[in-house]
C-alpha positions, 0 to 999 in steps of 0.5 A: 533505470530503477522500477520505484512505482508501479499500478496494479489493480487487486482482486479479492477471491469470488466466494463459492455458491452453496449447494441446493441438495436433500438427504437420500439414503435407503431407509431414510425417507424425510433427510432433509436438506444438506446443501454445504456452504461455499468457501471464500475467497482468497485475500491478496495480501501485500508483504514486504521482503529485504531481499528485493530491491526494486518493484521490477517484479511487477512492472508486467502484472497488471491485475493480481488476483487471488483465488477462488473459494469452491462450491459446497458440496452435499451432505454439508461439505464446505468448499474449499476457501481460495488461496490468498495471492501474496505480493511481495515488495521490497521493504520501504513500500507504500502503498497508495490509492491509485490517485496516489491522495491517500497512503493505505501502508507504508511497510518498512519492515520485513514480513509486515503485510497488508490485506489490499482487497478481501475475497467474497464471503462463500454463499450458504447451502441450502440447509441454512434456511431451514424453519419450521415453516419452511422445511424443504427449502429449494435456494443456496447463496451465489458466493459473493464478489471479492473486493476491488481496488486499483493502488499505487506501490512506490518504493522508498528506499530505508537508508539512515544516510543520503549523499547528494549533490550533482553529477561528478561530485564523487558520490559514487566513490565515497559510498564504495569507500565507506561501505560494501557496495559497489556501484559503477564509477566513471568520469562522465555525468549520470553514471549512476542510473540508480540508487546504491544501498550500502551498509557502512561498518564504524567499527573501523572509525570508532571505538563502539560494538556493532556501530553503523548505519545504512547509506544511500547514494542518490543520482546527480540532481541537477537544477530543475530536478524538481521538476523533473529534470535529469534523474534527480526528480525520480530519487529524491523521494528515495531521501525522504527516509532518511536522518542526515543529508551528506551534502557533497560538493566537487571542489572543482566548481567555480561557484561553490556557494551557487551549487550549494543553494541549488542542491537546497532549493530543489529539496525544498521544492519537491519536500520541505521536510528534505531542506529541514534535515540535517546537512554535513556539508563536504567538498570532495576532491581534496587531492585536486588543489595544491598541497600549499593552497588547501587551507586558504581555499577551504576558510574562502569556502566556509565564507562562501557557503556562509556555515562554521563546519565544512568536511574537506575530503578526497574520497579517492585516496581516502583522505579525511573520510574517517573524520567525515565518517565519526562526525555522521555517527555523532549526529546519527547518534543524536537524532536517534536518542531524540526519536520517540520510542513506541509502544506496541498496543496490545488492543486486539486490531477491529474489523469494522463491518458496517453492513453487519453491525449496523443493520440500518444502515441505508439509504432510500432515494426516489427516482421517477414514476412510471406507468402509475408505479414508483421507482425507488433506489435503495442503497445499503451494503447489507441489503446490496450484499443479500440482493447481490447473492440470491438468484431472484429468478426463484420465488423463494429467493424473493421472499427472503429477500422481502424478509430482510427488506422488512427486518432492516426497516425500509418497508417502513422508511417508504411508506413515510415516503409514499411508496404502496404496493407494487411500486419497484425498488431498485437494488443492486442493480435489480429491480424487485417489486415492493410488498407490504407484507412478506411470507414464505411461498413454495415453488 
């Protein structure tokens, strides 16, 4: 069976820690600190190539991580940023959140890429927090967690031309005539066990340079394939992409009008837009009925399924499939001139980082009260980024972050909430005591 979805969950690099560390050299009594900054971590990055056809690749891989940046290093050295892990993917992929309610990208091109998670901004030495009042500072940054995310990859595949119909009907056949694939045929139902590609040349059937279009041939569905029954629940999002429908239809079948609404109906069962596209209806297995019988059986067909154009082929010995074939290109032809051209925007794409541009951006919530003290959560991802970072064993480390507790205003939005020294703030996780004022302190 074809591997079309698969669920990872992506890991962004962890940035490196910054380094705490002084100037010593001979003759050079007051260096000064030179604690280098961390390196960050590595992106993963989904891009898609043509040549997979599946997702089996990462049927077995359950968390992608990428790497981790490295520690500073003295004398201000950076460490060394972690290396991006890319994901390849066939093109045609989508990517979704994990409850699949939201589609993240949908590459259909080869090379496009997607950044799923970024790695941990690497933490600042200790060089960084030099002041005129703070001259020998003895604190560096932890690098910083890289982002998280579980996904969903489902793969769909790029052809401009279905063929559906059920089990036997010859689709196989047709798309080994037509085409350059060459899918397994027998004379049993569900010999097709996946989706066939296969790149059609009209040069053969009509008389225009580099005419032809990409063709998929879709497993038998069945009654029920909606719902997931037979193969055809697994596929039929496999036609989603695609601009025409080659509806086929075995002639052999006693009720030719029955399997026609039953092919329909599961289309719109599982997408409404699936019945909404073009359909070229085609009886296959023209061979099969008598020579003399052919033309009263293809009039009682068209009554039957009650439409004007029905192809009368047998994909087999090739009869009637050049007809089949221009009439495709015809409508091809006509929905792509319909189709909106786009315009590439030349506006540079934006990275919105909230927690950087917006240095107010937090909220304060009032848990309980404890000993006579107060208990306040604080949430905000600049804040949470900070507390996250420092080691608050250290006092410096608690200063700064009094700092920017002061800085970002939430001193003040707690005193309008009653809050007074000494009560505990709740932040990241840590629990920091609240100060009204805030000044450096040695160690």
């Amino acid at each position: 069976m074809i591997c079309d979805e698969v669920h990872i969950q992506c890991v962004g690099g962890r940035g490196g820690g910054g380094l705490v560390s002084f100037r010593r050299e001979k003759f050079v009594p007051r260096g000064g600190p030179d604690g280098g900054d961390g390196g960050r971590g590595g992106n993963v990055i989904i891009i898609a190539k043509n040549n997979l056809r599946t997702l089996t690749n990462l049927r077995n891989q359950k968390i992608m991580k990428a790497g981790n940046g490295g520690a500073g290093g003295d004398v201000n050295q950076h460490g060394k940023n972690g290396e991006n892990l890319y994901i390849q993917v066939p093109a045609g992929s989508q990517i979704f959140t994990a409850d699949k309610k939201e589609m993240l990208a949908d590459l259909t091109e080869e090379n496009m890429e997607f950044v799923v998670t970024k790695g941990g901004r690497g933490g600042y030495g200790n060089v960084h927090f030099v002041s005129s009042r703070f001259q020998a500072p003895k604190i560096a940054e932890i690098g910083e967690e890289g982002e998280v995310l579980d996904i969903a990859i489902e793969l769909k595949m790029i052809a401009d031309v279905g063929i559906i119909g059920l089990p036997s009907a010859g689709k196989s056949t047709l798309i080994s005539v037509i085409s350059n694939a060459k899918p397994k045929i027998a004379a049993y139902h569900f010999t097709t066990l996946s989706p066939n590609l296969g790149v059609v040349d009209l040069t053969k059937y009509v008389k225009e340079k580099e005419a032809s279009f990409v063709v998929a041939d879709i497993p038998g569905l069945i009654e029920g394939a909606s719902e997931g029954k037979g193969l055809g629940h697994e596929f039929l999002k496999h036609v989603q992409r695609t601009k025409i429908l080659i509806h086929m239809i075995d002639s052999t079948e006693p009720d030719l009008a029955k399997v026609y609404k039953v092919i329909n109906a599961e289309l719109k069962k599982f997408d409404k837009n699936l019945a909404k596209k073009p359909q070229i209806v085609v009886i296959n297995k023209k061979d099969l009925i008598p020579e003399d019988e052919q033309e009263a059986f293809i009039k009682a067909a068209k009554k039957a399924l009650k439409i004007k154009s029905v192809f009368f082929i047998s994909a087999a010995i090739n009869d009637g499939v050049g007809d089949l074939m221009k009439e495709t290109w015809r409508v091809f032809k006509e929905l792509l001139a319909e189709e909106p051209v786009i315009v590439a925007s030349e506006t540079p794409h934006k990275i919105f980082r909230p927690h950087l541009e917006n240095k107010l951006s937090f909220e304060i919530k009032y848990l309980k009260k404890l000993d006579k003290r107060r208990y306040y959560e604080v949430t905000g991802l600049r804040i949470e980024q900070l507390v996250k970072m420092m080691d608050l064993t250290h006092t410096q480390a608690q200063t700064r972050i009094r700092q920017y507790i002061r800085k970002l205003g939430i001193d003040r939005a707690l005193f309008k909430q009653g809050a007074e020294e000494g009560d505990i703030l709740i932040i990241a996780g840590k629990e920091i005591p609240f100060f009204k004022s805030t000044s450096w302190k040695k160690n």
